[in-house]
FIDO-551372 format. One record per residue (C-alpha): residue in one letter; x, y, z. Coordinates in steps of 0.2 Angstrom, whole numbers, padded with zeros to 4 digits, always signed. Layout:
<recs>
AXYZ ...
</recs>
This chain:
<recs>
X-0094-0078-0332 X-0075-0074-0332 X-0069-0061-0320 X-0052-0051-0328 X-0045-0033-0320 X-0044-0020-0332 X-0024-0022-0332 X-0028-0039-0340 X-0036-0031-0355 X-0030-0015-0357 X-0016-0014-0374 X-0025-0029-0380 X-0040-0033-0387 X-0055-0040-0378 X-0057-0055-0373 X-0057-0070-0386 X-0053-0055-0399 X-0069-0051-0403 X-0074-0032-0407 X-0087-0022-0400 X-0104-0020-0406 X-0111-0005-0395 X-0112+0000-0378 X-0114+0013-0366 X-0110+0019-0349 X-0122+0018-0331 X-0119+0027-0312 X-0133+0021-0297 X-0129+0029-0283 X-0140+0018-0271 X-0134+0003-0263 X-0142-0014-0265 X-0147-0007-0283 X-0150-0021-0297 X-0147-0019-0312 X-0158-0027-0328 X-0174-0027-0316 X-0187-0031-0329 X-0198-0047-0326 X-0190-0063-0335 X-0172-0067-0335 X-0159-0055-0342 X-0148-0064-0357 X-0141-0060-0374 X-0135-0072-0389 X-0119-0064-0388 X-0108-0060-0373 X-0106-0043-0363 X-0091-0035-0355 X-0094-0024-0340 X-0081-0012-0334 X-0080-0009-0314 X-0073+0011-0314 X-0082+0014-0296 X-0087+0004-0281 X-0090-0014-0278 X-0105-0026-0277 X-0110-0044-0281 X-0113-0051-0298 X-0128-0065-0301 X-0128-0076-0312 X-0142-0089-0316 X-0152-0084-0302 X-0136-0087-0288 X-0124-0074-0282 X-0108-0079-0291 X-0093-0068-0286 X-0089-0052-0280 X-0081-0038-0290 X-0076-0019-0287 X-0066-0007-0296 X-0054-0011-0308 X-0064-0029-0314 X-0069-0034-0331 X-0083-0045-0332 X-0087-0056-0347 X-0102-0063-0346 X-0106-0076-0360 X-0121-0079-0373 X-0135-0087-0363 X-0132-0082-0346 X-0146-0073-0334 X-0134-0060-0327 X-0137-0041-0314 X-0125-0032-0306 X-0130-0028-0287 X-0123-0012-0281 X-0114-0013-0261 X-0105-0002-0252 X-0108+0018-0248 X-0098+0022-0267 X-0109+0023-0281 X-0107+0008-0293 X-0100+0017-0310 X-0096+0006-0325 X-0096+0003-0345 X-0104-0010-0354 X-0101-0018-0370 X-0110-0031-0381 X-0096-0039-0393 X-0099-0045-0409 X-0103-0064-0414 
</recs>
């Protein structure tokens, strides 16, 4: 997982210059919220960018809280890696998503 801010990407292509694939766009409202709650771990073959527009929280990764984040953070989270968002603080946790091509 790379953190980034949006400033770092913004004008340029995403990270590694790949193009995105599809997407969409989430809001919880509730604190300690976590995201990709189905049983089994949560991965993909290719990676995902999330977008931080509102809020702040924790990110896991592989089972272990990895860093925080808040608004203005891109995420990149690479092929293979077991990754949920966990919503803190009294702002709702607002944010894009994006799974990028191979």
């Amino acid at each position: 997982m790379r953190k980034l801010t949006l400033a770092d990407v913004v004008g340029t292509a995403i990270p590694d210059g790949r193009q995105i694939d599809r997407g969409g766009f989430r809001r919880y409202d509730e604190p300690g919220f976590r995201t990709h709650n189905e049983p089994g771990p949560h991965t993909h073959t290719v990676p995902e960018v999330f977008c931080i527009f509102q809020g702040s929280g924790t990110i896991e990764i592989n089972g272990a809280r990895a860093d925080r984040f808040t608004a203005g953070d891109v995420l990149l989270i690479e092929p293979g890696e077991d990754h949920h968002l966990i919503s803190e603080g009294d702002e709702p946790l607002v944010f894009s998503w994006m799974h990028l091509l191979p």
